[in-house]
C-alpha positions in Angstrom: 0.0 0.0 0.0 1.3 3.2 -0.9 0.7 6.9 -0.7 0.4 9.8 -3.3 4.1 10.3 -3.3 4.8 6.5 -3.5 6.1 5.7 0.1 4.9 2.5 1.8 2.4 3.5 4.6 2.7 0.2 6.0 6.3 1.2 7.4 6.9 0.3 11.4 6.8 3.2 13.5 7.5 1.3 16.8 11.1 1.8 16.9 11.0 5.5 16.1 8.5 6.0 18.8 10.6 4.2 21.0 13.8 5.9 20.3 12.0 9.3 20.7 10.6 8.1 24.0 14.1 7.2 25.0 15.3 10.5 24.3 12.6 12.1 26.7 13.2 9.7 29.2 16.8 11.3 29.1 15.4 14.6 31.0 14.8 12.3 33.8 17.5 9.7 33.5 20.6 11.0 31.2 21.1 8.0 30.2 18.6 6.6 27.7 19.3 8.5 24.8 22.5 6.7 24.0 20.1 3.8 24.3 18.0 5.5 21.3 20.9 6.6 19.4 22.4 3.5 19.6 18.9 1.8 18.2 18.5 4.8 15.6 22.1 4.0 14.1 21.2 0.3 14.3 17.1 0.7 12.6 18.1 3.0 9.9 20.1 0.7 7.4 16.8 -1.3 7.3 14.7 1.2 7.5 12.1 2.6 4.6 12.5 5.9 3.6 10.0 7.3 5.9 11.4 6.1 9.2 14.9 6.6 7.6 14.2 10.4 7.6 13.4 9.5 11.5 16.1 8.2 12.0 18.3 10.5 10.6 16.2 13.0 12.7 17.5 11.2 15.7 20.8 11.0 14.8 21.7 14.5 14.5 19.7 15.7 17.1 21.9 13.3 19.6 25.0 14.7 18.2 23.9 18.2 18.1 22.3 17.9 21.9 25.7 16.4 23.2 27.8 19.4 21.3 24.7 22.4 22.7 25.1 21.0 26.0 28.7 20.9 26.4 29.5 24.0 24.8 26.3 24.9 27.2 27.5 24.0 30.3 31.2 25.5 29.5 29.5 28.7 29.0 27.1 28.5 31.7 29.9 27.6 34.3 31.6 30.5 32.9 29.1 32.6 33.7 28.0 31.3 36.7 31.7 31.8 38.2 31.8 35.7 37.0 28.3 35.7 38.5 29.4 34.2 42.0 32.1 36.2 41.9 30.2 39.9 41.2 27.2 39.0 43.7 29.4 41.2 46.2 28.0 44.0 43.5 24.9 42.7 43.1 25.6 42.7 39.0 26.3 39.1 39.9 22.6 38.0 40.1 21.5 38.7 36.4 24.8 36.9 35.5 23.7 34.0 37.2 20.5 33.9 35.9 21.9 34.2 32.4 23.9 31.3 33.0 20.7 29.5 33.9 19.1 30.6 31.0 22.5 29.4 28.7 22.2 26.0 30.6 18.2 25.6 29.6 18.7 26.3 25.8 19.9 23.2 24.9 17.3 21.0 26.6 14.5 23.3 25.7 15.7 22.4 21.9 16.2 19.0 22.5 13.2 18.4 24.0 11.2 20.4 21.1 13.1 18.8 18.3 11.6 15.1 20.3 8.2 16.5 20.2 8.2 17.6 16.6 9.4 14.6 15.8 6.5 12.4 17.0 4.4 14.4 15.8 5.6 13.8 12.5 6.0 10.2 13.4 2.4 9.9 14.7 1.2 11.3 11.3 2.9 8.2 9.5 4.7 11.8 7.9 8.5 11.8 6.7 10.6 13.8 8.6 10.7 17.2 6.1 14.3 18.1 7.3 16.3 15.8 9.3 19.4 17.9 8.3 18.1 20.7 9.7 19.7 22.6 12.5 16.7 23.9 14.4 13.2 22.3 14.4 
């Protein structure tokens, strides 16, 4: 069975789910989305074109999550050690709170890339740019 464009509907979206689920789990465990992008590099060889795009999807936004969050938490520690350091000022606060704000960017993007992913899943859609750098 196929759709106007030619792409087998009949594609298995378990996988993708569960890799996506995975990485959401990671806000609560920081763990499981090595799990998924382990599963993601192992599913997408076999994969049809559709989930392929998901996969791809999950690849990069591993990789690009890992790099946002490291160069993330440099930052924000960066920050946050100018900040300690002017609180005797009181400038020191907003500083701080900027380096809050550095340290939620990258899970704030991570977690919307997830979302916008199932629901692209959930449609039976193909992702429409897994090489995309934001959503």
């Amino acid at each position: 069975m196929t759709d106007q464009v030619g792409y087998s509907t009949t594609e298995d979206r378990t996988m993708p789910a569960i890799c996506y689920a995975l990485y959401l789990l990671a806000f609560a465990t920081g763990i499981t989305a090595v799990i998924g992008v382990i599963i993601a590099y192992a599913q997408r060889s076999t994969a049809g074109p559709v989930m392929r795009s998901h996969y791809t999807f999950l690849i990069r936004t591993f990789w690009l999550g890992l790099l946002l969050a490291i160069v993330g938490g440099v930052v924000g520690g960066i920050l946050m050690g100018i900040g300690a350091i002017l609180t005797v000022i009181l400038i020191g606060f907003p500083i701080m709170a900027l380096a809050g704000l550095v340290w939620c960017v990258a899970a704030v993007w991570f977690g919307i890339r997830c979302i916008v992913g199932l629901i692209h899943l959930s449609r039976g859609d193909a992702y429409p740019r897994p090489d995309a750098l934001l959503v």
